[in-house]
C-alpha positions as CSV (number, residue, x, y, z in Angstrom):
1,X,0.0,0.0,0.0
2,X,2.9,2.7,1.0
3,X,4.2,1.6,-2.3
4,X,1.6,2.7,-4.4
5,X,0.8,6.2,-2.1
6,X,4.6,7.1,-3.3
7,X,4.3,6.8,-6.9
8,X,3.2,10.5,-8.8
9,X,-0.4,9.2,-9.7
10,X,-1.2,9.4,-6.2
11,X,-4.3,12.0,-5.8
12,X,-5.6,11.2,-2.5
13,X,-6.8,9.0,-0.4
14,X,-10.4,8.2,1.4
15,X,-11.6,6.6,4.4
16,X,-14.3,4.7,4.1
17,X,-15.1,2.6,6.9
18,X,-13.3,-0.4,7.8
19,X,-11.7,0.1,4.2
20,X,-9.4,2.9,2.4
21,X,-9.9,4.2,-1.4
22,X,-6.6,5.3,-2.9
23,X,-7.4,7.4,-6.2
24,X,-4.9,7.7,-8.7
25,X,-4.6,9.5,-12.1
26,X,-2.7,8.8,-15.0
27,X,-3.4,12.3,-17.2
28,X,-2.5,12.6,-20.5
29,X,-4.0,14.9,-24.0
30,X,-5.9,12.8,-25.1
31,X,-7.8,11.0,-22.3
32,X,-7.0,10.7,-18.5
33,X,-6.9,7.3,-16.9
34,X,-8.2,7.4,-13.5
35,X,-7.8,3.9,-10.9
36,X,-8.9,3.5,-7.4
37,X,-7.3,0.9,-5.3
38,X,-9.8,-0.9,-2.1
39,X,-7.7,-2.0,1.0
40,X,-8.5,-3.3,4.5
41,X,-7.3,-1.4,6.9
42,X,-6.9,-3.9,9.6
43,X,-4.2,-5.8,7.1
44,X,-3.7,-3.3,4.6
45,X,-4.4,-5.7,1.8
46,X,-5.4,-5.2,-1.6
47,X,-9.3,-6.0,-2.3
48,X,-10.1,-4.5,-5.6
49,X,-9.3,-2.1,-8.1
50,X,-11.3,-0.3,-10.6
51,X,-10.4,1.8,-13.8
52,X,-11.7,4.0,-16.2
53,X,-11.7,7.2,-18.4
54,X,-14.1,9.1,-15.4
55,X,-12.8,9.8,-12.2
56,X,-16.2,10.2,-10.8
57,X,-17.1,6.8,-12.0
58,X,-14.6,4.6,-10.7
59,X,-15.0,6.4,-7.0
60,X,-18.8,5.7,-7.3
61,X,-17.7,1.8,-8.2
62,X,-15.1,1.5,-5.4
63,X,-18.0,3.2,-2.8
64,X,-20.9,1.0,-4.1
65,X,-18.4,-2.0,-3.7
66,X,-17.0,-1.0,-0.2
67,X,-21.2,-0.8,0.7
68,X,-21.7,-4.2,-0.6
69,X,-18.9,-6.0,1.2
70,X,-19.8,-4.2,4.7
């Protein structure tokens, strides 16, 4: 996880629960590529991942999953 918060695509991350959302962005001219990345806090694994062209979008998918799995 500390790996992936160090790399430039880091935006941010959110606390959602028992879990944390990392967003990162990949911009470039002719489309951005967005990612968020689902760990557990407790064991800071890796649960999912989600991608896309909308940064909106694949925040909504990685907050709809997190409310699924609680």
């Amino acid at each position: 996880m500390q790996r992936l918060r160090n790399l430039p695509s880091f935006q941010r991350s959110i606390d959602h629960g028992q879990y944390v959302i990392e967003l990162h962005a990949w911009p470039s001219p002719e489309i951005a590529s967005f990612a968020t990345f689902i760990y557990e806090k407790a064991a800071e694994r890796l649960l999912r991942h989600f991608t896309g062209s909308d940064e909106n979008e694949v925040l909504r998918k990685a907050r709809v999953w997190c409310e699924k799995i609680s």
